[in-house]
BAVODO-723309 format. One line per field, with one value per atom (N, C-alpha, C): residue in three letters; x, y, z; residue number from 1; atom name. Coordinates in nm, 2 decimals. Each point is the difference from the previous one (the first is absolute). Layout:
REM BAVODO-723309
rest: c(ALA  ...)
x: c(X  ...)
y: c(Y  ...)
z: c(Z  ...)
nr: c(NUM  ...)
atom: c(CA  ...)
REM end
This chain:
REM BAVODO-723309
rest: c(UNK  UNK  UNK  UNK  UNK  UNK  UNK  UNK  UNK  UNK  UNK  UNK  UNK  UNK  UNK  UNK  UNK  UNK  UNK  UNK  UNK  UNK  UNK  UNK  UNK  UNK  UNK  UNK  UNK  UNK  UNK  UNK  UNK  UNK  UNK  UNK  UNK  UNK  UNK  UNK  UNK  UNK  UNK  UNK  UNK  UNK  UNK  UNK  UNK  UNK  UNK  UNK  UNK  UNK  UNK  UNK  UNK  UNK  UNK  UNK  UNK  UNK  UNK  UNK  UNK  UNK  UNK  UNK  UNK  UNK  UNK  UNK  UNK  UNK  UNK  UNK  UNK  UNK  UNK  UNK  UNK  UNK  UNK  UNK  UNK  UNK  UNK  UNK  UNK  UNK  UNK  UNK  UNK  UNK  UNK  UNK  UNK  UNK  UNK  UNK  UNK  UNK  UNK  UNK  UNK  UNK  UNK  UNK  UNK  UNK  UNK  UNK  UNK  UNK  UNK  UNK  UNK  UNK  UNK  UNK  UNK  UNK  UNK  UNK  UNK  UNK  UNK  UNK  UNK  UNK  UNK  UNK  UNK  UNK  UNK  UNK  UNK  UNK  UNK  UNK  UNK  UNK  UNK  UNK  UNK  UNK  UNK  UNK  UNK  UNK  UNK  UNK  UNK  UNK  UNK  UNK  UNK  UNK  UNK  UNK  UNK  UNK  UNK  UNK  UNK  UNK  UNK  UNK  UNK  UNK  UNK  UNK  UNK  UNK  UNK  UNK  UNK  UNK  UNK  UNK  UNK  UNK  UNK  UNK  UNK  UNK  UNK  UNK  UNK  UNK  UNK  UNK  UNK  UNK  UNK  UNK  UNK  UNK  UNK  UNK  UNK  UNK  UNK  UNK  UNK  UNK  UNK  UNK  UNK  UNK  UNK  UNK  UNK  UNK  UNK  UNK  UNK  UNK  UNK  UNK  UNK  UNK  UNK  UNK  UNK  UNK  UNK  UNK  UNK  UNK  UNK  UNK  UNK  UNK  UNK  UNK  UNK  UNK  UNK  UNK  UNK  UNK  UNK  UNK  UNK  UNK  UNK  UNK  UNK  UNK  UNK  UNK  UNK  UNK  UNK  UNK  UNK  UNK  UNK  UNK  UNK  UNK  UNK  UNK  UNK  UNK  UNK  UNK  UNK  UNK  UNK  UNK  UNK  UNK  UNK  UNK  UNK  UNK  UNK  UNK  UNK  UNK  UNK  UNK  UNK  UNK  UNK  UNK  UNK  UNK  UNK  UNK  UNK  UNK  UNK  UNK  UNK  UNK  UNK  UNK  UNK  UNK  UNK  UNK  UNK  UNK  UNK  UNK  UNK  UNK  UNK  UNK  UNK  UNK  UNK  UNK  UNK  UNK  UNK  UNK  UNK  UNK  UNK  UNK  UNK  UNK  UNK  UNK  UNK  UNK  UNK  UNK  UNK  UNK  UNK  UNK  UNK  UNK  UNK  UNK  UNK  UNK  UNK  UNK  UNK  UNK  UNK  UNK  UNK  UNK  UNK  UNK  UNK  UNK  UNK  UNK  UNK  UNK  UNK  UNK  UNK  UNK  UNK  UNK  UNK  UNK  UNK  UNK  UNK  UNK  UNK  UNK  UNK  UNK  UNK  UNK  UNK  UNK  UNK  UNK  UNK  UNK  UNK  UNK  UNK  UNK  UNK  UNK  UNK  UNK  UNK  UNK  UNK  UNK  UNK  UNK  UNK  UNK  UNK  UNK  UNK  UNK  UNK  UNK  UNK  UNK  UNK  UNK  UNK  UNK  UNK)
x: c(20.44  -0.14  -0.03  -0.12  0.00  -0.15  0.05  -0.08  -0.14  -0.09  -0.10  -0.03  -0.09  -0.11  -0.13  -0.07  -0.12  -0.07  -0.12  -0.06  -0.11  -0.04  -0.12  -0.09  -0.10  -0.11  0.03  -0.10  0.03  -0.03  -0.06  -0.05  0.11  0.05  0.07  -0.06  -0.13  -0.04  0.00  0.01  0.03  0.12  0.06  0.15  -0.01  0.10  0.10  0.13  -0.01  0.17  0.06  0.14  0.03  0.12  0.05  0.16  0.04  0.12  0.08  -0.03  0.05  0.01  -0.15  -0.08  -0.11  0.10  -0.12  0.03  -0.01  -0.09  -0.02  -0.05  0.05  -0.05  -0.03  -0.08  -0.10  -0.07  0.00  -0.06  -0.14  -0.13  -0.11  -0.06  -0.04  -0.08  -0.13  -0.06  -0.10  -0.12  -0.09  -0.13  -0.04  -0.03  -0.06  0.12  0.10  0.14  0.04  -0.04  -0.01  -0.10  -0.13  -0.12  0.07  0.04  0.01  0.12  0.07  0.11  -0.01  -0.09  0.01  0.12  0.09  0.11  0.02  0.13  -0.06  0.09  0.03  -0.02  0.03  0.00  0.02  0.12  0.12  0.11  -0.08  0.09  -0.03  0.15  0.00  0.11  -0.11  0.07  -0.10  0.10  -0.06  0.07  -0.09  0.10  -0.11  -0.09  -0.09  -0.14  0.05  0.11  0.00  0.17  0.04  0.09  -0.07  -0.16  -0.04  -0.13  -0.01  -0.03  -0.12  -0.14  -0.06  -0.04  -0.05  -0.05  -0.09  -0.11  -0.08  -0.12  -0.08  -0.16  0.05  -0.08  0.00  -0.10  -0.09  -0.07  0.00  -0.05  0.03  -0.09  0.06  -0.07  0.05  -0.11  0.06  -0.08  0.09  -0.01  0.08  -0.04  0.07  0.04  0.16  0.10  -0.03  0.11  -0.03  0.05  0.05  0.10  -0.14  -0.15  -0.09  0.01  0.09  0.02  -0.05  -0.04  0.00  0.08  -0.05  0.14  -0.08  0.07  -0.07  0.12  -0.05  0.05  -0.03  0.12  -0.05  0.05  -0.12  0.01  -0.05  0.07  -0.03  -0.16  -0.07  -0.11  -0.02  0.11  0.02  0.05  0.11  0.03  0.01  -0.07  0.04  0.08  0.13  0.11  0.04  -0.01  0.04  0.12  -0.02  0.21  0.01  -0.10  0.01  -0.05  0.01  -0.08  0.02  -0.06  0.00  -0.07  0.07  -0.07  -0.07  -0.02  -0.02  0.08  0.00  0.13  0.13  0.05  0.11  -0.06  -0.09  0.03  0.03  0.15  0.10  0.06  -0.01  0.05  -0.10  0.07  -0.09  0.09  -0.06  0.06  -0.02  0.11  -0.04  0.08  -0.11  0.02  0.12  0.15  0.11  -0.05  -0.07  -0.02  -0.05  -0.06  -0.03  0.12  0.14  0.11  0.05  -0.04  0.03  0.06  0.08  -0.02  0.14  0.02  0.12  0.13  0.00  0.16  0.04  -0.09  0.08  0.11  -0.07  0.05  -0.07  -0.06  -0.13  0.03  0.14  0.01  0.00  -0.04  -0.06  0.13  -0.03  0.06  -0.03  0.04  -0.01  -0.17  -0.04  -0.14  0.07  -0.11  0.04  -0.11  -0.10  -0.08  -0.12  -0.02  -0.09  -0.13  -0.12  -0.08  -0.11  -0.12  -0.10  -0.01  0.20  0.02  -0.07  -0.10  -0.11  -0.09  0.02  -0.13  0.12  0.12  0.10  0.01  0.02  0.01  0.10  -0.01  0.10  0.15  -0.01  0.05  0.09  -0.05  0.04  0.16  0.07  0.11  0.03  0.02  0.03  0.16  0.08  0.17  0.05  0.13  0.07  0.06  0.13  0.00  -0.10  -0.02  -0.04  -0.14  -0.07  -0.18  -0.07  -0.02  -0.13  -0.13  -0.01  -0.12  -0.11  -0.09  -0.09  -0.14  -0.05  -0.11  -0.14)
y: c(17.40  0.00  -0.14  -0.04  -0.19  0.10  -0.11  0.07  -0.05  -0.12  -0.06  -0.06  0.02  0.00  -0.03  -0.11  -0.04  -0.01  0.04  -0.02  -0.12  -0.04  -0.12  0.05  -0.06  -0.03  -0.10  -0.08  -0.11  -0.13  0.03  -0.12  -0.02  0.11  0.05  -0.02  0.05  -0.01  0.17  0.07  0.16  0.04  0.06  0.06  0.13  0.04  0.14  0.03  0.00  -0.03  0.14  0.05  0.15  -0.01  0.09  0.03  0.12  -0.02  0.08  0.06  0.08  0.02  0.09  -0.01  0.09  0.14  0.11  0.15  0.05  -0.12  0.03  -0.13  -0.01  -0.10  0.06  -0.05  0.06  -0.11  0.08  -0.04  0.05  -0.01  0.02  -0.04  0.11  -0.04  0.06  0.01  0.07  -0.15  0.05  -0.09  -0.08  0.02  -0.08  -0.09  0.07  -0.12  -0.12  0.05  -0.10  -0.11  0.05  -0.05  -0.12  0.06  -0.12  -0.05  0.04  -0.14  -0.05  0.04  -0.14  0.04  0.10  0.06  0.15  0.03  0.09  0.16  -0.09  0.12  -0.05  0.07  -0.08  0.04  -0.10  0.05  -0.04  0.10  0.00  0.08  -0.05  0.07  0.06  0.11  0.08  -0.03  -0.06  -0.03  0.15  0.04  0.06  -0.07  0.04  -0.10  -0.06  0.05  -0.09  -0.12  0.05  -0.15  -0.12  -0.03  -0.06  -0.07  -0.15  -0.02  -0.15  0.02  -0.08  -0.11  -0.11  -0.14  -0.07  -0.02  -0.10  0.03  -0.05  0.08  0.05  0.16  0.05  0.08  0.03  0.11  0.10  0.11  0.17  0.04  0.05  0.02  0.14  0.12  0.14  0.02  0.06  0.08  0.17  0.06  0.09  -0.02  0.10  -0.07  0.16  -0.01  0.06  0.12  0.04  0.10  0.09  -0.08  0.07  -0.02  -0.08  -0.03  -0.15  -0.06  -0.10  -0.10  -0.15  -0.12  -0.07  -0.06  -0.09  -0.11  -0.10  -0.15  -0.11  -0.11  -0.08  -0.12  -0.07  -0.13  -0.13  -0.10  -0.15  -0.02  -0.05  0.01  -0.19  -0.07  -0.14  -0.04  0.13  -0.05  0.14  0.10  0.17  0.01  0.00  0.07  0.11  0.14  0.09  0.01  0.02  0.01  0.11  0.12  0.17  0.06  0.10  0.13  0.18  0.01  0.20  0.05  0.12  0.15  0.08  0.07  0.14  0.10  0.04  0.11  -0.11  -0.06  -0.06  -0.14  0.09  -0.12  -0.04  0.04  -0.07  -0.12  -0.01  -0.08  -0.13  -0.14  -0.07  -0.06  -0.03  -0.05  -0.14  -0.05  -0.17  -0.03  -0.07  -0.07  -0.03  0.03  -0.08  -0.17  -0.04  -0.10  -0.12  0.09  -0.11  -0.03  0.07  -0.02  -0.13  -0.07  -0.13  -0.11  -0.06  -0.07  -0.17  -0.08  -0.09  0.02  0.10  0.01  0.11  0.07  0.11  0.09  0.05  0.10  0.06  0.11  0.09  0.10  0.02  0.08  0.17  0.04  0.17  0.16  0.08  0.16  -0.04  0.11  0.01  0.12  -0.05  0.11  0.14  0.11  0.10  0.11  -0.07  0.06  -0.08  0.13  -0.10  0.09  0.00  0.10  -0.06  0.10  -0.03  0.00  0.05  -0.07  0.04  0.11  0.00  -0.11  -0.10  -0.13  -0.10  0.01  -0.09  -0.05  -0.11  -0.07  0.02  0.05  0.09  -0.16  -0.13  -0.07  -0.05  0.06  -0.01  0.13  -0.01  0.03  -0.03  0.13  0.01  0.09  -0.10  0.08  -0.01  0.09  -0.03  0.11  0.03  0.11  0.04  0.13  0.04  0.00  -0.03  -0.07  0.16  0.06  0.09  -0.05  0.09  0.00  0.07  -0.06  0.11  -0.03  0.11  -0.01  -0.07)
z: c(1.69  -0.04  -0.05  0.08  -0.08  -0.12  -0.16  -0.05  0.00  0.06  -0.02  0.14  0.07  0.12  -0.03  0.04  0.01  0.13  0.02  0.13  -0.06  0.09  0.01  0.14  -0.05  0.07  0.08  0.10  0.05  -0.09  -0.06  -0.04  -0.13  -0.07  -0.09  -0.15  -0.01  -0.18  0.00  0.09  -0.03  0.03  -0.08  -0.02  -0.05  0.02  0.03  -0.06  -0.08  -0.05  -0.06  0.10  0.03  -0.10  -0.09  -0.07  0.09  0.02  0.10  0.12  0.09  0.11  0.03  0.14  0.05  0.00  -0.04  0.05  0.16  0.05  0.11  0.09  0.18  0.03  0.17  0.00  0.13  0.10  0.13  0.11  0.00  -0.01  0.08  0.06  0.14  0.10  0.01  -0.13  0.03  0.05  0.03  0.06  -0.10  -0.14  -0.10  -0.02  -0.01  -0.04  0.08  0.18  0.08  -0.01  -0.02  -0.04  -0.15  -0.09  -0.16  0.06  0.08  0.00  0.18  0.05  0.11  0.13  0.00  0.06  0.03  0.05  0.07  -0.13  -0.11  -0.11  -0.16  -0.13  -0.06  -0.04  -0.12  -0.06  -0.11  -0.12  -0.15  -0.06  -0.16  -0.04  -0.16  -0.05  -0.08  -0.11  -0.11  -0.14  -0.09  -0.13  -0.08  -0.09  -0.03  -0.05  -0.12  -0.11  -0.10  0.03  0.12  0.03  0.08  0.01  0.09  -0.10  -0.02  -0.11  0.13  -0.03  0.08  -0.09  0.02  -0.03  0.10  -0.02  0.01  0.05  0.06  0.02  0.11  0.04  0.13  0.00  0.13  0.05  0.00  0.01  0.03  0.14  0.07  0.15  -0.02  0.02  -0.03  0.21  0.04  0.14  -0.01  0.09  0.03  0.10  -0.06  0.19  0.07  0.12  0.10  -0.09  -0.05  -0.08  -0.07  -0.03  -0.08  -0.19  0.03  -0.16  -0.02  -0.14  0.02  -0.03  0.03  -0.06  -0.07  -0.09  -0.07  0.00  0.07  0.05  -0.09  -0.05  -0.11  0.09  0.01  0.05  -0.05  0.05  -0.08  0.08  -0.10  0.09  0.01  -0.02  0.06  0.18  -0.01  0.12  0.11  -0.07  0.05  -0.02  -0.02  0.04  -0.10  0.10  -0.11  -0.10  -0.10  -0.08  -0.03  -0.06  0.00  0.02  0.03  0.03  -0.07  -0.08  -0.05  0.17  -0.05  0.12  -0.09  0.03  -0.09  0.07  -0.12  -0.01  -0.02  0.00  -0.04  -0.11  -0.07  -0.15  -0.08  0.02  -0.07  0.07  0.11  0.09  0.05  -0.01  0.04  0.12  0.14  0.15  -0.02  0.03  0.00  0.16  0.08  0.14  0.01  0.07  -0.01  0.05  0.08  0.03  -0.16  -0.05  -0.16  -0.05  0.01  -0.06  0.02  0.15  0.08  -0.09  0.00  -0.06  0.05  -0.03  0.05  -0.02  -0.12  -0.05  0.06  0.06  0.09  -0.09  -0.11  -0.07  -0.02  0.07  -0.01  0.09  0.02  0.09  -0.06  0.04  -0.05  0.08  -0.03  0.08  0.12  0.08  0.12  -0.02  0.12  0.02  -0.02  -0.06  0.02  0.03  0.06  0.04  0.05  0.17  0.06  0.02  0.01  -0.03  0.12  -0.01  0.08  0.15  0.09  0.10  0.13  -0.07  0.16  0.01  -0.10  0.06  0.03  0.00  0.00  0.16  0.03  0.13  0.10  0.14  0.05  -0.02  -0.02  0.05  -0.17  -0.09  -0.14  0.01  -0.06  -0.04  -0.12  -0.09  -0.14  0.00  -0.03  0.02  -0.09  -0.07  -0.11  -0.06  -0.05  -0.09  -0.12  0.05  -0.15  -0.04  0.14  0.02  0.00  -0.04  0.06  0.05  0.15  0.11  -0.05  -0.04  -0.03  0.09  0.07  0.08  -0.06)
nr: c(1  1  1  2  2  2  3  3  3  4  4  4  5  5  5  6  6  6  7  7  7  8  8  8  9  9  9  10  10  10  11  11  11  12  12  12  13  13  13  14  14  14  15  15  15  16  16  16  17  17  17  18  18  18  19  19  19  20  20  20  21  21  21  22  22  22  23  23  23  24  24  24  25  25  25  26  26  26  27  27  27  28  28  28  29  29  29  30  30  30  31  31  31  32  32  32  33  33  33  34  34  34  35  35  35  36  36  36  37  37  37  38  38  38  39  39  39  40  40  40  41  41  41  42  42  42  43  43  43  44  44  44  45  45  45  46  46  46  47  47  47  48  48  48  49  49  49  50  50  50  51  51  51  52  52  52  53  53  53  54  54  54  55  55  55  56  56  56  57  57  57  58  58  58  59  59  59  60  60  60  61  61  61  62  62  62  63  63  63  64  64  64  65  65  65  66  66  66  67  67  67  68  68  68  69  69  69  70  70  70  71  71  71  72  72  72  73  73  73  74  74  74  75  75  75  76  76  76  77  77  77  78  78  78  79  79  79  80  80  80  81  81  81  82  82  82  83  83  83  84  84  84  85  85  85  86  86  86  87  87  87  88  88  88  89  89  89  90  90  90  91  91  91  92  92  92  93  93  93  94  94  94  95  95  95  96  96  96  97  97  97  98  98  98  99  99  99  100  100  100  101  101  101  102  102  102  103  103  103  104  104  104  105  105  105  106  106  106  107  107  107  108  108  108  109  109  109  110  110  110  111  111  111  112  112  112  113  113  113  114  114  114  115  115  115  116  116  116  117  117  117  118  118  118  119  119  119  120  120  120  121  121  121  122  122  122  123  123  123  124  124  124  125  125  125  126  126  126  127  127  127  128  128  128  129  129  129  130  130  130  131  131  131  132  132  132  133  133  133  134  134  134  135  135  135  136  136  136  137  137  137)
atom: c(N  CA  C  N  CA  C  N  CA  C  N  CA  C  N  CA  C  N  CA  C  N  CA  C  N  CA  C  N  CA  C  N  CA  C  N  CA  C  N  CA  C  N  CA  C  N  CA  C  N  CA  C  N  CA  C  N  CA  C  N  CA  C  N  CA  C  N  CA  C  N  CA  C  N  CA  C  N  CA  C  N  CA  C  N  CA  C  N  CA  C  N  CA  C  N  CA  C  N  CA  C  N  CA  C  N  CA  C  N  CA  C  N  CA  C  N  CA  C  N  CA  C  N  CA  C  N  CA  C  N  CA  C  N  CA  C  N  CA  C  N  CA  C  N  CA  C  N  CA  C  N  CA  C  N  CA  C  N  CA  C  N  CA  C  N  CA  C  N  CA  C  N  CA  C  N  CA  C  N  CA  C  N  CA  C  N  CA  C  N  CA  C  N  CA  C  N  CA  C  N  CA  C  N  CA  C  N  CA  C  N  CA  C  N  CA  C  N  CA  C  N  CA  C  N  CA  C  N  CA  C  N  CA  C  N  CA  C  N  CA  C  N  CA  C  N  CA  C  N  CA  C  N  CA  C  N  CA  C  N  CA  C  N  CA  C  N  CA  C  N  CA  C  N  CA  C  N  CA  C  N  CA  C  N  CA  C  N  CA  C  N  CA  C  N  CA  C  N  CA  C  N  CA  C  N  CA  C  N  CA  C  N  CA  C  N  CA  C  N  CA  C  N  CA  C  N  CA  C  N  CA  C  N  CA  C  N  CA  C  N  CA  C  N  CA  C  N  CA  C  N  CA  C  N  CA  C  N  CA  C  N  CA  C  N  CA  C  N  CA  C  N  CA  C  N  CA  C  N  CA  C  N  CA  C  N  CA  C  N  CA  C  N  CA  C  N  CA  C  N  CA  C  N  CA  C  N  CA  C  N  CA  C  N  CA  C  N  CA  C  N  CA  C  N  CA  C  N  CA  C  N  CA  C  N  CA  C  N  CA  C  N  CA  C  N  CA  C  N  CA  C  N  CA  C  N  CA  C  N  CA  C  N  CA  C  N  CA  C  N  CA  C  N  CA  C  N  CA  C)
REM end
């Protein structure tokens, strides 16, 4: 378990900073998730809400995803880049982009996926493999 993970923004004055390991880390392909990240799905890892500790100015963009529920998205409103996200129905849990984890020291390495969801909007050309992944339509 590494005990301290930070995600950044691009510009990096918004952070994310996780204690101990995600409960959960996921593939989505749903259409909104393709749409906020530019590809053809998103990844995220789900911390519980009080190991996940935010800093600095960010936005609230509330949508509903394809699921019928909604998200509430916190973004740097300097450079966009998302760094969290709540669902409803899982608000104890906040999703942070694995891609914000980025970073040069290359210690930000996370679980393995363990779940890939949404996979009827998923790209016949995408492949999600691995032990232990659940397919969910």
């Amino acid at each position: 378990m590494t005990d301290e993970r930070v995600a950044r923004c691009r510009c990096g004055q918004l952070t994310a900073t996780c204690v101990g390991d995600p409960v959960r880390v996921s593939a989505c392909h749903c259409r909104a998730c393709q749409r906020r990240t530019g590809g053809p799905f998103s990844a995220q890892a789900r911390f519980p809400a009080e190991n996940v500790s935010i800093a600095g100015d960010f936005r609230i963009c509330e949508r509903t995803a394809d699921s019928g529920r909604k998200a509430w998205y916190r973004w740097c409103g300097d450079c966009g880049g998302t760094v969290a996200y709540t669902n409803e129905g899982m608000d104890d849990l906040i999703a942070i982009p694995i891609g914000a984890f980025a970073d040069d020291a290359g210690d930000t390495e996370l679980p393995s996926l363990t779940a890939s969801v949404f996979e009827s909007y998923k790209q016949d050309w995408v492949s999600i493999e691995g032990c232990g992944i659940t397919h969910e339509p």
